[in-house]
N, C-alpha and C positions, 0 to 999 in steps of 0.2 A: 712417437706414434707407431713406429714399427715392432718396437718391442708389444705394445697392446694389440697389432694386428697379428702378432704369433701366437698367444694367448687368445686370440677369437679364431675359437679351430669352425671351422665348416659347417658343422654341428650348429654353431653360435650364430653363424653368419644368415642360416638359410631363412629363418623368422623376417630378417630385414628385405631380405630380396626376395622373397614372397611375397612378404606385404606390399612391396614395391611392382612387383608382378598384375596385381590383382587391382591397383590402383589406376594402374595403364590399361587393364582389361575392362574396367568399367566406367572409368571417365576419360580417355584420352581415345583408343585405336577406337574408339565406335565414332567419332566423331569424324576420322579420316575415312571409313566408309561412305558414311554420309553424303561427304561432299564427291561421290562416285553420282550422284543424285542432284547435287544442285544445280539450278536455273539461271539464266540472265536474268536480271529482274533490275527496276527503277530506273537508273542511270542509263546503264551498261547500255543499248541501243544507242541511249544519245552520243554518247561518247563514241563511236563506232560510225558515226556518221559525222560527228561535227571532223575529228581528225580527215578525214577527209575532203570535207570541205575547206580545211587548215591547208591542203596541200599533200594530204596519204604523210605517210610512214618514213618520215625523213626528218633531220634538223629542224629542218625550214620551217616543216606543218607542227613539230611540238611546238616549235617559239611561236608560232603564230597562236593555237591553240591555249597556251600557257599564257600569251599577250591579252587575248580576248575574252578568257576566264577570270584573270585579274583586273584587268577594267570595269566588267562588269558583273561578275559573280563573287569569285574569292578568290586568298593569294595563295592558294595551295599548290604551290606551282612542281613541285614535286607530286605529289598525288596525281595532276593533270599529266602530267610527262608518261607517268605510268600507265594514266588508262588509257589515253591514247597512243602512245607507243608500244604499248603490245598488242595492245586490242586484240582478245584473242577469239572473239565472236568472228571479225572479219578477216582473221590470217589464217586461222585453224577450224572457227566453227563453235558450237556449242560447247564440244568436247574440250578445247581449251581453256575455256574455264574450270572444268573441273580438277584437270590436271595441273594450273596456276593455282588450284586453292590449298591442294594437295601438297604439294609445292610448299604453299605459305605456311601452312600447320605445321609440317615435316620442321620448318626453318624455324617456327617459333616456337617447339617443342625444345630442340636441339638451342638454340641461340639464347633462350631465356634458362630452360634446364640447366646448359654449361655454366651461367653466372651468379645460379644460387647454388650447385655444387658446388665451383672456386669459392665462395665465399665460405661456405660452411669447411670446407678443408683447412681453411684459417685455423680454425681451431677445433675440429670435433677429432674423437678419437680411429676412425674404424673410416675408410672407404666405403664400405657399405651404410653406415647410416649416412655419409653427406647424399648416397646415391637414393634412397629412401627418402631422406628431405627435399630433394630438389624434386621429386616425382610428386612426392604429397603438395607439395606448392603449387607445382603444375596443375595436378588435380584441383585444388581448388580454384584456379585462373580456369579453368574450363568447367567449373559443376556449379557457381554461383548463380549462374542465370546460361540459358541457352544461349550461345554465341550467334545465332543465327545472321548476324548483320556485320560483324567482325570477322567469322569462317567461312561463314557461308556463303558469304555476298561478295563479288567481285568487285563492286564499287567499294563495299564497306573495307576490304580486305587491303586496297589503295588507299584508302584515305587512310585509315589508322592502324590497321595491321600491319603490314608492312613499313610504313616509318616508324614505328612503334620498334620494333625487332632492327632495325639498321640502326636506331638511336642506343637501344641496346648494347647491339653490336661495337659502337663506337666510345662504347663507356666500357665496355672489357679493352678495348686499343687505348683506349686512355688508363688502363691499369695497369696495360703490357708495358705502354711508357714509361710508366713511373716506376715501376718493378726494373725495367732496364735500362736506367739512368746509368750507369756504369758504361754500358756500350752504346757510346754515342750515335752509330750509328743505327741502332735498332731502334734508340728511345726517337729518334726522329724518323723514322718509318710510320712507326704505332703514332704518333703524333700528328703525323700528315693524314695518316688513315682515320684519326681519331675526327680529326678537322671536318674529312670531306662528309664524311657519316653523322656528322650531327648536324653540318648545312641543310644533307639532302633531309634528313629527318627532320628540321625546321619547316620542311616545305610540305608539312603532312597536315593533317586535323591540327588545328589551337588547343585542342584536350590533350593531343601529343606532343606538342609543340611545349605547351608548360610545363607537363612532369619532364622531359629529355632536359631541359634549361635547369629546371629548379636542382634537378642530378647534379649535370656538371657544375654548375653555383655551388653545389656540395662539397667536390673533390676540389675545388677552388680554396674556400675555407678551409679543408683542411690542410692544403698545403702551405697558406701563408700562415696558419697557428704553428702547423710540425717545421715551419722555414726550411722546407724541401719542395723544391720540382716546380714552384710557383709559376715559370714562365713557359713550361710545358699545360700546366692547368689554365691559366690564363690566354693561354693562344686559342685552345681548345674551345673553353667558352665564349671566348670572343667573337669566334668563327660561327660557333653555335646561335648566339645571340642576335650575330647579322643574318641569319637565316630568320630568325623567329621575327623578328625587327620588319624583313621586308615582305613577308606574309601577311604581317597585322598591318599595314598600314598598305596595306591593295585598295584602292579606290571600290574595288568587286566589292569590300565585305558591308561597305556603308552602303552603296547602292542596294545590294540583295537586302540590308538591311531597315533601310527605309523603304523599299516596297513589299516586304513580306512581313516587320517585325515592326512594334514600336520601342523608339526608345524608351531607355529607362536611364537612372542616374547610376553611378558607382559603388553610392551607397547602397540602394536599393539591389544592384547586382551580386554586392557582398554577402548580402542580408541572406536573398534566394541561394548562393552557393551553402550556406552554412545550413538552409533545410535540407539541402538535395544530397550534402555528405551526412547528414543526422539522423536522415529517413533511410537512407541506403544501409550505413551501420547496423540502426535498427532492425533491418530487412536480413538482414545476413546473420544477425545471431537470434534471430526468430522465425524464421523461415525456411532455413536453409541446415543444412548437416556441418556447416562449415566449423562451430564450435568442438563437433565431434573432432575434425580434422585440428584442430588446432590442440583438442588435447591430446592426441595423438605425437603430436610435434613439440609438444612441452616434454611428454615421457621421454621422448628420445632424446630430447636436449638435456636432460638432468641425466639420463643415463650415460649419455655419450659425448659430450660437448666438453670439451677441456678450458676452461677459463682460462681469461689474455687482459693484463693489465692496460686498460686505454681510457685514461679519461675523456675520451670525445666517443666512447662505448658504452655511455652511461642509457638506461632507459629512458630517461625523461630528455634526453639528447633525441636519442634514436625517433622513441613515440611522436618527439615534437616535430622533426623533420618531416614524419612519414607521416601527420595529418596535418601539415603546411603542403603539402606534397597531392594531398586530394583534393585542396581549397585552390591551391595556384592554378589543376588541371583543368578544374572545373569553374572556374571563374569564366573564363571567357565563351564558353558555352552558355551560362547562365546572361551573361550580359547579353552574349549576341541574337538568341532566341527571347529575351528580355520575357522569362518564365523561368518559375522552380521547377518544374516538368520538365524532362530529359527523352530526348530520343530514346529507343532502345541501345543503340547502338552506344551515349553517351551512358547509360546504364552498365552497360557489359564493360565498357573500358573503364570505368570508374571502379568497379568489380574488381578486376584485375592488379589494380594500383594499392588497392585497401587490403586484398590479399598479401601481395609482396612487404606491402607495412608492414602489417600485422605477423608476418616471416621474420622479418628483422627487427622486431621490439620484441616479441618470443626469445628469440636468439641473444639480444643484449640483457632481457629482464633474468632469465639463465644467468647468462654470463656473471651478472652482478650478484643474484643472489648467493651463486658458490665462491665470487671472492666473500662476501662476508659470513659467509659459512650459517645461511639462513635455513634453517628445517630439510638439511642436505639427506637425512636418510633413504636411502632406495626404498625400504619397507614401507614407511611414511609416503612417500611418494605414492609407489604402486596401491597402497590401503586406501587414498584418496582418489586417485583414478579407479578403483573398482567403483568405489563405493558412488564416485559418478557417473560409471556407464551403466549401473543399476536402472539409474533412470531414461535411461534411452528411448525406454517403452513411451514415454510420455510424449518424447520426440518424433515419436512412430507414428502414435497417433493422430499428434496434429498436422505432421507433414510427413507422407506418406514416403516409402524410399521409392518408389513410381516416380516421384516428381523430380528425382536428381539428377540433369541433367542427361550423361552420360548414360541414364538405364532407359530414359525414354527414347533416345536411340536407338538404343539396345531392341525397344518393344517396337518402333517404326520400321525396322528393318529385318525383322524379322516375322509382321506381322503380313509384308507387303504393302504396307501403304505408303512409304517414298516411292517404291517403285511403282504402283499406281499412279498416284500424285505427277511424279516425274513424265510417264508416257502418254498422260490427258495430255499437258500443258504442252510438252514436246508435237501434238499430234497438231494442238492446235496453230501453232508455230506454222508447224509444215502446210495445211492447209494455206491458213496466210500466203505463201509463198507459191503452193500453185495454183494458187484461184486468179482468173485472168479478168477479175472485177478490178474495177477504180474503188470500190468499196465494200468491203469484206466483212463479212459477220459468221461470226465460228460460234459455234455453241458449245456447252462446257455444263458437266453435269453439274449442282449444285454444291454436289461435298467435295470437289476438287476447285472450286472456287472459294469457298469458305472456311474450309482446312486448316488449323493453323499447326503446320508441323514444327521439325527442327530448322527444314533449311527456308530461307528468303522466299517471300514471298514476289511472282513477276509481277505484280503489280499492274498487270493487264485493267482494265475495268467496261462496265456496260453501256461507259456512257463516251461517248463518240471523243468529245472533247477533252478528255483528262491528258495529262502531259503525258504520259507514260503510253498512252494508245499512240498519241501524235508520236511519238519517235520511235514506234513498231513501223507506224503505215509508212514515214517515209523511210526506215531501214530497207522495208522490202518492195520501194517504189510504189505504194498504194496512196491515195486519197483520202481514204478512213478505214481504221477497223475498229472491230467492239466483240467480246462476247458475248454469248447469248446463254443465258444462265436457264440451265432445264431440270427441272429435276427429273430423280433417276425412276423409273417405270421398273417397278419389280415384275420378274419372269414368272407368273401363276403357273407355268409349265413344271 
């Protein structure tokens, strides 16, 4: 590889890291803006209140808080640790949350980016393309659908953003392991770190809880087929699995589940996962630019990608994992809301997972076709990707490049409307708070209630009794609140 990084003079390079440039310009840095702009919304109050009912900001009150969510809610006992132990409405203010989201994006740019770079350095030729692929991958985990409940939301950001990126994170320690099996003591470092990172990330969303599992099950298999490192891979998921094990079997999830959901059978949940990865598919290479991005990432792979003999590197390996891999995620989602229909939230993470797939079946179907030396010509290549962006137009037309995530950002923020959005809801907030009523009613123009931008919606509502009022009124010691929904009176002046 060195010898071809001398041969790629600067001249060669700048295409790559341009393109790589312009990818993070328009689907990635707009999105950390943003969250300069997002709100508490849904949860977040209740959580902010119950921890200290728990007993505030110590041991005592997460265990208790983590005890009483799993009894009767869920066993996400990690996700609970978090929104309660930072709580950052009540330690810092409104303002903590935006810097916690900031925070999580920063870490899930960096900690997801690092592990499709290391892999693609496996075998591609040039530093500059693995650093292009790991950016356009990213790009697409962020332009498939608006993240708004995964970045933007505080609660959503605990529950699966963050175990999501530490489960990550513990599956590059589990690579560090197995890479430095020779020094025993580092391979038991990464080992231990690998361990404690896939417990905590057991204790996130069941949708993250199955892909982090089904992972390390992966790196399992392969160590007892290559009969290396087996009992390094085996501790790891074991640890992982007693995490995943004590979540799913929380008394919380039957209970929430028998009063909010009915059941359904196993079969029947099987049935509804396989529409909700079929329609999502379908959504993605019809809807969305992602196909553009993907041919994108095939040119680079035939141009740059150096073939590696690995029978366990085959496509139809790779493919199979990676849509077993959306089925496991999304299984117990599907059972547990006993519906084909998916939160948004299980939307955007299911997004994300089909992306990374479709990264690494790209990467192995490469791989294989330059061992058998299949239609290898660059000109061939390049003749066929023209003669497919030809039609883009067509793409254009039916989905607008307005609608790509990343640009409608780009148009909220720069048209003023987060920052309007943000200082209604913020105003009415503060109102709330100094009005020395037992019961409080803020009014709120109409298009800042009904808005549906990028970031979370707070979830406020008109009507006295909705869950999300009741944990405003008693955040700020009131009785009742509600908005009062007005429309806006144009200035004839």
């Amino acid at each position: 590889m060195a010898q071809f990084e001398k041969q790629l003079t600067l001249k060669h390079k700048y295409p790559l890291y341009i393109t790589g440039a312009f990818l993070l310009l328009t689907g990635i840095i707009p999105y950390v803006i943003v969250l300069a702009y997002a709100l508490p919304a849904a949860d977040d109050f209740c959580y902010a209140i119950e921890i200290v009912n728990a007993g505030g900001h110590n041991p005592i009150g997460i265990f208790r808080m983590i005890k009483a969510y799993y009894l009767s809610c869920q066993g996400v006992y990690f996700s609970v640790a978090l929104e309660g132990g930072i709580d950052p409405i009540r330690r810092v203010g409104f303002f903590g949350i935006n810097i916690l989201l900031i925070l999580t994006m920063m870490l899930s740019i960096i900690i997801i980016g690092v592990l499709i770079y290391r892999f693609c350095m496996l075998h591609c030729a040039t530093r500059g393309f693995g650093f292009l692929f790991a950016i356009a991958v990213l790009w697409g985990c962020f332009n498939t659908r608006i993240l708004s409940e995964l970045i933007c939301w505080y609660g959503g950001a605990c529950n699966y953003t963050i175990p999501l990126v530490i489960g990550v994170l513990g599956i590059i320690c589990l690579a560090k392991a197995v890479k430095t099996t020779d020094n025993k003591g580092k391979a038991r470092y990464y080992c231990l770190l690998s361990m404690i990172l896939g417990f905590l990330s057991s204790g996130g969303s069941l949708q993250v809880v199955g892909y982090i599992c089904w992972i390390y099950l992966l790196f399992l298999g392969w160590s007892i087929l290559e009969k290396k490192c087996w009992k390094i891979t085996l501790t790891t998921f074991g640890m992982t699995l007693l995490g995943a094990l004590i979540n799913v079997v929380a008394p919380g999830n039957y209970v929430r589940q028998n009063s909010s959901y009915k059941e359904i059978s196993l079969i029947k949940a099987v049935y509804y996962t396989v529409i909700v990865v079929v329609k999502e598919i379908k959504y993605i290479f019809s809807q969305t630019y992602i196909p553009w991005l993907l041919l994108l990432l095939i040119i680079l792979a035939f141009l740059f990608l150096k073939p590696v003999k690995d029978k366990l590197y085959h496509p139809l390996i790779v493919g199979g994992a990676a849509l077993i891999s959306w089925l496991i995620s999304t299984f117990p989602v599907c059972y547990g809301y006993a519906d084909s229909t998916l939160a948004s939230r299980g939307y955007e993470t299911l997004d994300i997972y089909i992306i990374i797939g479709l990264f690494l079946f790209i990467n192995s179907l490469v791989n294989w076709l330059k061992l058998k030396e299949i239609f290898l010509s660059k000109e061939v290549v390049l003749a066929m990707s023209i003669l497919a962006m030809i039609n883009i137009g067509y793409l254009q037309n039916s989905v607008p490049i307005s609608s790509i995530p990343g640009m409608q950002c780009w148009q909220q923020i720069f048209s003023g409307e987060l920052k309007r959005y943000h200082d209604e809801w913020i105003e009415v907030f503060d109102t709330i708070e100094r009005s020395e009523d037992a019961v409080v009613e803020v009014p709120i123009s109409r298009w800042a209630y009904e808005a549906d931008l990028v970031i979370m919606k707070p979830g406020m509502s008109e009507n006295f009794e909705k869950w999300v009022n009741d944990g405003i009124a008693t955040y700020y010691g009131k009785e009742k609140v509600r908005v009062v929904v007005q429309d806006e009176i144009e200035n004839d002046e």
